[in-house]
C-alpha positions in Angstrom: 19.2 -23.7 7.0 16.1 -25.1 5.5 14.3 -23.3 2.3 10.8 -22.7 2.8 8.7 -22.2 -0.5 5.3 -20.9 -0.6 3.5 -20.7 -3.9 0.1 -18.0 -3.7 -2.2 -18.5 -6.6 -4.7 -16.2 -7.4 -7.7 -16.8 -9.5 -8.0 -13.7 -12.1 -4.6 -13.6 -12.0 -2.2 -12.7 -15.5 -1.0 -16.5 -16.8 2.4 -16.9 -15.3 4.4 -16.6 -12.5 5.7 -13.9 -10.0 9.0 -15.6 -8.6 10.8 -12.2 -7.6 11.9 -11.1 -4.3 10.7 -7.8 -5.1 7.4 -8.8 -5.2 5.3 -7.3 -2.3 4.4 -10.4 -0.9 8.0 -11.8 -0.6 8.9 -8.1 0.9 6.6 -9.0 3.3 7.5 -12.0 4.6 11.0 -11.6 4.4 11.1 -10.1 8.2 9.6 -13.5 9.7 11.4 -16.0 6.9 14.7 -14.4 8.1 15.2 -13.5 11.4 11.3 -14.7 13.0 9.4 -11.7 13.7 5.9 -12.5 14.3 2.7 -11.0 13.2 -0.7 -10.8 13.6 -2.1 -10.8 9.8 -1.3 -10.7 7.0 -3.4 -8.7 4.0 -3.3 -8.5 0.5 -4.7 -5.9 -1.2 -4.7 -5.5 -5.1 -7.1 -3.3 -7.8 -9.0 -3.6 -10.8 -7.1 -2.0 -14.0 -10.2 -1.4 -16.6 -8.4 0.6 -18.9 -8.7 -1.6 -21.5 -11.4 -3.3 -21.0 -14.1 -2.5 -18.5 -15.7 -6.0 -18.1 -12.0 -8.4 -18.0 -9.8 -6.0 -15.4 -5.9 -6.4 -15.4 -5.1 -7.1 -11.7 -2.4 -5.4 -10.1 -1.0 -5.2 -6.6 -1.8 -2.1 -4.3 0.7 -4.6 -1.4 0.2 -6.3 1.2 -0.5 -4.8 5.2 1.0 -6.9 8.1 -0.3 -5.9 11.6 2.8 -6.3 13.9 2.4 -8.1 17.1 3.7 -5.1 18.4 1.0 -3.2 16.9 2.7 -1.3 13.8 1.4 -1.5 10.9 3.5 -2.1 8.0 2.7 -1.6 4.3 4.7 -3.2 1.0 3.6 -1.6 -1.7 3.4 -3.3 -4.8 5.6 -1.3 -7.5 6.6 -2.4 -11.0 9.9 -1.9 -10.3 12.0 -1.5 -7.1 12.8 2.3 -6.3 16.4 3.2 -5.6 16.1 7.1 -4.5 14.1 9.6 -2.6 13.0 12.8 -2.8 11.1 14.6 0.3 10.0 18.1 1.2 7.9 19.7 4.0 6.3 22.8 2.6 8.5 24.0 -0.2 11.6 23.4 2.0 13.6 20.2 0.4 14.5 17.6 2.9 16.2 14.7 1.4 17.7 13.7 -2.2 19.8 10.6 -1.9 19.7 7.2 -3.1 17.5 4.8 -0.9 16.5 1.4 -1.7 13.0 1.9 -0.9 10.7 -1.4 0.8 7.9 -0.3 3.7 6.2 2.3 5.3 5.4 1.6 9.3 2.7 3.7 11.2 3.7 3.8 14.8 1.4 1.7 17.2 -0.1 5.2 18.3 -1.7 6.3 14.6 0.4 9.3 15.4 3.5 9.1 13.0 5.2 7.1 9.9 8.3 6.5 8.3 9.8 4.6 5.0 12.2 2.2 5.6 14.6 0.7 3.3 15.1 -2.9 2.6 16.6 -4.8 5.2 15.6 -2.6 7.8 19.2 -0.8 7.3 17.5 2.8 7.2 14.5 5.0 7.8 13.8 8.6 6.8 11.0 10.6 7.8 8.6 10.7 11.1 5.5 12.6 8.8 2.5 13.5 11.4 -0.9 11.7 11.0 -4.0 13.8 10.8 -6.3 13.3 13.2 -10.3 12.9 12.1 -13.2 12.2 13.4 -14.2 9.2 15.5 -10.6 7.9 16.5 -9.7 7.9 12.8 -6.2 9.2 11.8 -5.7 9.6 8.1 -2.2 8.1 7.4 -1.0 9.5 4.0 -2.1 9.9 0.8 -0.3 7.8 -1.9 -0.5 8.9 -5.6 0.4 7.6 -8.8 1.1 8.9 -12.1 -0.2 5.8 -14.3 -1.2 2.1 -12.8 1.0 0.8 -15.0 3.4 1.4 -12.3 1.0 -0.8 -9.7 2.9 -4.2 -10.2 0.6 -6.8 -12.4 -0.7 -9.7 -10.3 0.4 -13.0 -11.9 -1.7 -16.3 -11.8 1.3 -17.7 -9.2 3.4 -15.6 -6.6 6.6 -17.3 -5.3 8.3 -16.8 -1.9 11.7 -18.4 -1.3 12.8 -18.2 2.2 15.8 -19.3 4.0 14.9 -20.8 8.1 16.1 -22.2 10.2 15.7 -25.9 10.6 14.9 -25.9 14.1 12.3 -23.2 14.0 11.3 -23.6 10.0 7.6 -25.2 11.6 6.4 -22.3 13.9 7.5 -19.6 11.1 5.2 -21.4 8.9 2.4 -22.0 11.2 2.9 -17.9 11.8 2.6 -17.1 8.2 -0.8 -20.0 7.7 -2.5 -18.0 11.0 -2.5 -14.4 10.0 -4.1 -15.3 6.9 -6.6 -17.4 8.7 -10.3 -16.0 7.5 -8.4 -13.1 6.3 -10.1 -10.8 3.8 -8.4 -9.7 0.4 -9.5 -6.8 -0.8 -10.4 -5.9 -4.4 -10.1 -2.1 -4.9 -12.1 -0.6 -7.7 -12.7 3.1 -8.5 -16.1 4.8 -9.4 -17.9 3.4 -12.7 -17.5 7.6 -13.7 -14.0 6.6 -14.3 -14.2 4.0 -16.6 -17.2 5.4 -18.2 -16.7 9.1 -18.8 -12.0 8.6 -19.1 -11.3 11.3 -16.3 -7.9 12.2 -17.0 -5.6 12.9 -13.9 -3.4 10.8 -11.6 -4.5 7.8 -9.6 -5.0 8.6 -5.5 -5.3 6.0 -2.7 -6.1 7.6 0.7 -4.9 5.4 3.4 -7.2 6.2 6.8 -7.2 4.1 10.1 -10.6 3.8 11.6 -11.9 1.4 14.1 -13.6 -1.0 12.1 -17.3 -0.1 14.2 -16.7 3.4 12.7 -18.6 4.8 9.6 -17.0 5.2 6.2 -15.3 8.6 6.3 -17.0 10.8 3.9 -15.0 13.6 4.2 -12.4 15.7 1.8 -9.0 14.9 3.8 -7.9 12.3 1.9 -4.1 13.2 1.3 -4.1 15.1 -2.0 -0.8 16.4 -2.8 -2.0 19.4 -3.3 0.6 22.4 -3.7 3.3 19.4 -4.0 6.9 20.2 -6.0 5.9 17.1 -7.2 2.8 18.3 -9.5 3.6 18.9 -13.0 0.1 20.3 -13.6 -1.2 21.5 -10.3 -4.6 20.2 -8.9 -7.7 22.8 -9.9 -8.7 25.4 -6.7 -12.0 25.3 -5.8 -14.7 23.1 -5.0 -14.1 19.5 -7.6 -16.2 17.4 -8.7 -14.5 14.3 -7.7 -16.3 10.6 -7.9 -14.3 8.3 -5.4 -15.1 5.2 -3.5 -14.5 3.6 -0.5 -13.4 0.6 1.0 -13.0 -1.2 4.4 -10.5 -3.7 5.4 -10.7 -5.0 9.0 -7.0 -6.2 10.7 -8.0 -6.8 14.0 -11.0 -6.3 16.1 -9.9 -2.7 17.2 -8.1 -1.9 13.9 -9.2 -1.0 10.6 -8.4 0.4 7.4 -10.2 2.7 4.9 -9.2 3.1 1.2 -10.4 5.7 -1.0 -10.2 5.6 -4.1 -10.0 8.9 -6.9 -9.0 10.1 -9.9 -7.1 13.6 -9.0 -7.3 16.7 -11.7 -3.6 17.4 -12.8 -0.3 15.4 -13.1 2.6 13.8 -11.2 6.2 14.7 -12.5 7.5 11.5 -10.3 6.0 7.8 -10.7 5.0 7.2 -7.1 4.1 10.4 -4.4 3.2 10.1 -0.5 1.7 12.8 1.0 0.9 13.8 4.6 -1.1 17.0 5.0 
């Protein structure tokens, strides 16, 4: 076996280095590194922590997004800290409690389901519906957090170790260099309200899949955990005035990807919540 080592250095970046395998980009790649699964591209996607100071933002990792070639897409998220359990309900009706060494989350090729998978590929929970919007656009889930401190820090180098095989260490390399060719990394960032006015609640990314010709959804679904057992202090009723913002990120000519971004009235009891309406 051959040992492949990429180093990713990123401008902005906290001085230092990222050398763990936890880190979303090594998660990532570990698929093709280790048994040669290709993919189409690769993105990174990361966002702009101006809690401290609004001008000189903290990077952290949202994750990275790898378009399958058999047309999944797959999303690492980029957490402090690995998570080793999970809790689900539908409804009010609990449907799993159990340790699970949490990695990915795959949409199914058809926009139409999901499902968490644990690392290695040795288990997956769930099969969550999409909602379906306007204009072929499927919003995927919602993902919440109580705090961005537990959004993993981008360092000024990210490491990824991998072990190949000799006699194929070249194409899984040329694999990794082409779905980053003229690839995109996206910079999330949340209204200026937040920053300027401190709206206290939890931090909400909505995850929707639109054609990348579509216009920006403007709409209210954007997977707010709303009546979750995981709300400590449940999200106001009635109409909210909410600032968000969106972004587009573009994986392949018929597939794209809208983030919004929003601060959410109320609390989390857990550090990290997915939600499918």
């Amino acid at each position: 076996m051959d040992i492949l080592k990429l180093t990713w250095e990123m401008e902005g970046g906290v001085e230092g280095e990222d050398d763990d395998p936890n880190n979303p980009l090594s998660r990532a790649l570990g698929k093709l590194f280790s048994d040669g699964q290709p993919f189409i591209r690769l993105m990174q996607c990361f966002c702009a922590d101006r809690r401290q100071q609004a001008d000189h933002p903290i990077l952290r990792w949202l994750g990275v997004f790898i378009l399958s070639a058999g047309g999944r897409i797959v999303f690492f998220p980029g957490f402090r800290s690995a998570k080793q359990s999970v809790e689900g309900f539908r409804g009010k009706a609990q449907m799993w409690k159990e340790g699970f060494e949490f990695d990915h989350i795959s949409l199914e090729n058809d926009f139409r389901r999901w499902h968490i998978t644990s690392r290695g590929s040795k288990r997956q929970l769930g099969g969550p519906k999409t909602t379906e919007l306007s204009q072929q656009r499927f919003l995927w889930c919602g993902l919440s957090f109580s705090s961005l401190d537990e959004l993993r820090i981008v360092r000024h180098r990210t490491k990824v170790i991998g072990h190949v095989p000799e006699s194929d260490a070249k194409r899984r390399y040329e694999v990794f260099l082409k779905s980053r060719d003229r690839a995109k990394f996206q910079l999330l960032e949340w209204h200026n309200h937040v920053w300027e006015k401190g709206l206290d609640g939890f931090w909400h990314f909505g995850l929707i899949i639109s054609p990348p010709q579509s216009s920006t959804y403007t709409g209210g679904t954007l997977g707010f955990p709303e009546g979750s057992p995981f709300l400590a202090a449940p999200i106001p009723e009635g109409p909210i005035q909410m600032p968000v913002r969106h972004h587009r990120l573009k994986l392949s000519t018929e597939i794209g990807l809208q983030i919004t971004t929003a601060v959410v009235p109320g609390a989390l009891r857990v550090p990290v919540s997915l939600t499918a309406p």
